[in-house]
N, C-alpha and C positions, 0 to 999 in steps of 0.2 A: 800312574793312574790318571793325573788329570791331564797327561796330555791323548790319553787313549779316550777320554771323556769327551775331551776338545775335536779328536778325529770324529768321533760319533755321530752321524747325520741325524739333523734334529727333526723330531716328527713336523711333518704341514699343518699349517692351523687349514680350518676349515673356513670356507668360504662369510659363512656368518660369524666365526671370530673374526677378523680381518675387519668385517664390517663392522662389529661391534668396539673394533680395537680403533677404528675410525672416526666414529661419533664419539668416542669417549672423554671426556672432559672437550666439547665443543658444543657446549649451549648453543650458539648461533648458526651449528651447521645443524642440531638434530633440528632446530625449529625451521629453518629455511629449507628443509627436506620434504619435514612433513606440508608445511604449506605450498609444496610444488605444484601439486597436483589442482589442487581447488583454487590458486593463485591463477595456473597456464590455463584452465577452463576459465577463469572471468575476463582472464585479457582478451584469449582466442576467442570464444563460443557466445561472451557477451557485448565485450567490450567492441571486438571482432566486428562483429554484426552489426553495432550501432555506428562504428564509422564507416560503414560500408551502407547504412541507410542515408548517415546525414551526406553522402557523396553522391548518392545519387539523387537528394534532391536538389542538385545542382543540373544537373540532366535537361534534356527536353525531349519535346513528341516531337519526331519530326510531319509536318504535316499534309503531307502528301505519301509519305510512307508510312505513316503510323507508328514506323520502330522509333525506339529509344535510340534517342543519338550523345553519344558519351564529350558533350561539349558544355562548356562551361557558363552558366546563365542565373541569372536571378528571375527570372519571368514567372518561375511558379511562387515564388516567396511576394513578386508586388501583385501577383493574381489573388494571391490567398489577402495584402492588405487591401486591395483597392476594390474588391470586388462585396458588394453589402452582402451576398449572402454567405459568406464565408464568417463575414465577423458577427453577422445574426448565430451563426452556429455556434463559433465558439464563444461567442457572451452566452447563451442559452445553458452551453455544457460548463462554464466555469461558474456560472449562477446555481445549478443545478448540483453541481459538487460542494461548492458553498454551502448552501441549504440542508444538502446530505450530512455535512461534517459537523454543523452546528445542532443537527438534529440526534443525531449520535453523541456528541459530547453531553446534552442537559439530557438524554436519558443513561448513557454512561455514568453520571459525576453521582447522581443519590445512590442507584443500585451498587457502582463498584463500592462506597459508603459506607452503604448497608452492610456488604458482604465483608469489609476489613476490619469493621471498626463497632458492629452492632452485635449480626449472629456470632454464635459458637461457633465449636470447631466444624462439628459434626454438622449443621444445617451450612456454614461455610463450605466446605463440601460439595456438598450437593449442590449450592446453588453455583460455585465455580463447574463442577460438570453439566449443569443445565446451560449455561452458558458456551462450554464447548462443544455440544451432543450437535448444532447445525454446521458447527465447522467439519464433523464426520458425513454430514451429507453431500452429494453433487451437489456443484454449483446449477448445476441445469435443472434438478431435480425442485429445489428452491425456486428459481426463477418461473417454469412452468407451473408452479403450484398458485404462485399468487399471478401469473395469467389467467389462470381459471379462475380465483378467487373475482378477480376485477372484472372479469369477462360481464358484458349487455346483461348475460344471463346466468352469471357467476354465484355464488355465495356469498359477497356481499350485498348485491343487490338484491337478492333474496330474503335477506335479512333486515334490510331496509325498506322494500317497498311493503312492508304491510304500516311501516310508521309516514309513507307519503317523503321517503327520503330516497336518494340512488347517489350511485358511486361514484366517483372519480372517471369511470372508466379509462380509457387506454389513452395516454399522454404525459403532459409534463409530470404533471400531482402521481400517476402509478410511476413513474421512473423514480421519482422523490424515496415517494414509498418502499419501493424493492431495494433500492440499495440503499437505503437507508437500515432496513430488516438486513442485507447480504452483509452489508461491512461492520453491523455494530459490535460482533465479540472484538474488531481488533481495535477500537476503543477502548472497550472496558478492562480490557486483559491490562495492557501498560497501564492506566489510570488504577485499577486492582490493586497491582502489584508496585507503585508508589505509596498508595496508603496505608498499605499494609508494612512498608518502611517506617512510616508517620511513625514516631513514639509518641503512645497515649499521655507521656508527660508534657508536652506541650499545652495537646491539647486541655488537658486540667491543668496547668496554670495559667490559661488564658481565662480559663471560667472560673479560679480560686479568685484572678485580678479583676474579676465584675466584669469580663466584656459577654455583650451577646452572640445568641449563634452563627446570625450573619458576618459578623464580625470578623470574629476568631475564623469563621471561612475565609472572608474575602482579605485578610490580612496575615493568615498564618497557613491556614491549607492550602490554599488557590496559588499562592506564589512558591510553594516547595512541590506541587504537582503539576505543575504548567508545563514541565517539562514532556512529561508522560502525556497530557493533554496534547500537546504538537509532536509526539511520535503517532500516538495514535490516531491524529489528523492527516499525516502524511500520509497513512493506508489509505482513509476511505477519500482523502480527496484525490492522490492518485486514480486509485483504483475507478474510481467515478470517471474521473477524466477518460479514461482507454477503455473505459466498459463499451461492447457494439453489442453484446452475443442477448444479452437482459434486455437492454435498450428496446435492440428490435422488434424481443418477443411481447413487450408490453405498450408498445408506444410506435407509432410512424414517426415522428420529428426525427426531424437530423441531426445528430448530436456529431460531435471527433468522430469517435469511434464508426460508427457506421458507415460516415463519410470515406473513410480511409476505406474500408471493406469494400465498398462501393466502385471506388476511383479506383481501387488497385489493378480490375485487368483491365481498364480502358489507360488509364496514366499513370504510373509506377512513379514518374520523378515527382508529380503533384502530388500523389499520396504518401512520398517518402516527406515530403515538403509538408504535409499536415502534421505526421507524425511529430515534425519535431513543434510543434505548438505546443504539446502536453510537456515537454520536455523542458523547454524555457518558461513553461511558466510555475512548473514545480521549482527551478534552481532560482525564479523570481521568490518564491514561496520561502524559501528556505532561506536566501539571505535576507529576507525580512524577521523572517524570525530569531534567524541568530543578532539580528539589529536588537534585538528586542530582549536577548539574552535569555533564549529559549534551552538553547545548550550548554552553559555555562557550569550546569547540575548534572550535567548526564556522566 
């Protein structure tokens, strides 16, 4: 009997036993499987693209032909330092992003506050979907809205000139403005969702031991949230930095961003060469902070 058992041709597993007989007890192969996919698109699709930017702006125009000629050069790197208005633009746009991140974090730090540590659940709630209901909007849609708002003949100034006051109109102050309005949920969201970590015991033993408000912030909140303050700065001072499409619609000044749009179909290797501006000065941005032990929490 068991050797007619033995003769017996044994059924085929099926293609997804095999597979499953595969992965099975190998943690490290099912995890490196499933990250293939979205691992091979950021090296290829992202990663890809960005060494394929920063090569060409090694490039040059040639100047009688106009074409890109694939030769090796620093010409557009000492044009962007040597030349004043290159560095008037980008002081104006790291100013500008500056101003945007600082202006979002002191309207971020009471409201996300408010919302972790004051309301209920139920008005909590709500005021987290109030906060995400303009992330459901176009960005363009937002951006055209406060053009109109700003505009000579807008609704702000409409609402001011009967008190003998007018707007900002179209420049530094409305770019401030807009993206300072576009980036601030991602402020608030990480900053939110740090103090909503906070345990309220802290906070009441700080007020059982006599300290004041300011206090018990600047020496017990402020350095367990710092972290989430400098994730949530990286959005908008990124994003500020490479913003063109806002920029243009509310302001002529030249910021990064426009410039590159600009320069792109007359010089590619220059505007590959600005590109990386935003680039080294966010990895400036980030080893300062980690100096500063911004990540040590995360």
């Amino acid at each position: 009997m068991e050797a007619a058992d033995a003769l017996t041709p044994q059924p085929k597993r099926s293609v997804g036993r095999r597979l499953a007989g595969l992965f099975h007890g190998r943690p490290r192969l099912q995890i490196s499987t499933l990250l293939a996919g979205p691992v091979g698109w950021l090296v290829i699709g992202y990663l890809g693209s960005l060494a394929v930017l920063l090569v060409a702006a090694f490039w040059t125009l040639g100047e009688l032909s106009g074409e890109v000629e694939h030769t090796f050069t620093l010409d557009n790197f000492n044009t962007i330092a040597t030349e004043p208005v290159y560095r008037t633009i980008i002081g104006r746009t790291v100013l500008i992003a500056a101003a945007v991140t600082v202006t979002d974090a002191l309207l971020a730090l009471p409201l996300a506050f408010f919302m972790a540590k004051v309301v209920g659940a139920r008005t909590r709630g709500l005021l987290v979907v109030a906060v995400l209901v303009p992330l459901w909007s176009s960005y363009l849609v937002k951006a055209y809205a406060w053009r109109t708002i700003l505009l000579p003949d807008g609704a702000l100034n409409w609402a001011l000139n009967p008190l003998g006051l007018h707007g900002p109109g179209q420049g530094n102050v409305a770019v401030w403005l807009l993206m300072s309005y576009i980036w601030l949920p991602y402020m608030i969201i990480p900053i939110y969702a740090a103090l909503e970590r906070l345990p309220d015991s802290l906070l009441s033993a700080s007020e059982d031991l006599g300290a004041q408000p300011g206090h018990t912030f600047r020496r017990i909140v402020l350095p367990l949230i710092f972290p989430a303050i400098v994730a949530g700065s990286i959005f908008t001072f990124s994003l500020t930095l490479g913003d063109y499409i806002a920029v243009a619609l509310v302001s002529k000044t030249q910021f990064i961003g426009t410039v590159v749009f600009s320069t792109l179909e007359t010089n590619r290797p220059l505007a590959a060469a600005l590109t990386t501006v935003p680039i080294l000065i966010m990895v400036a941005y980030l080893l300062i902070a980690r100096r500063f032990g911004a990540f040590e929490h995360v």
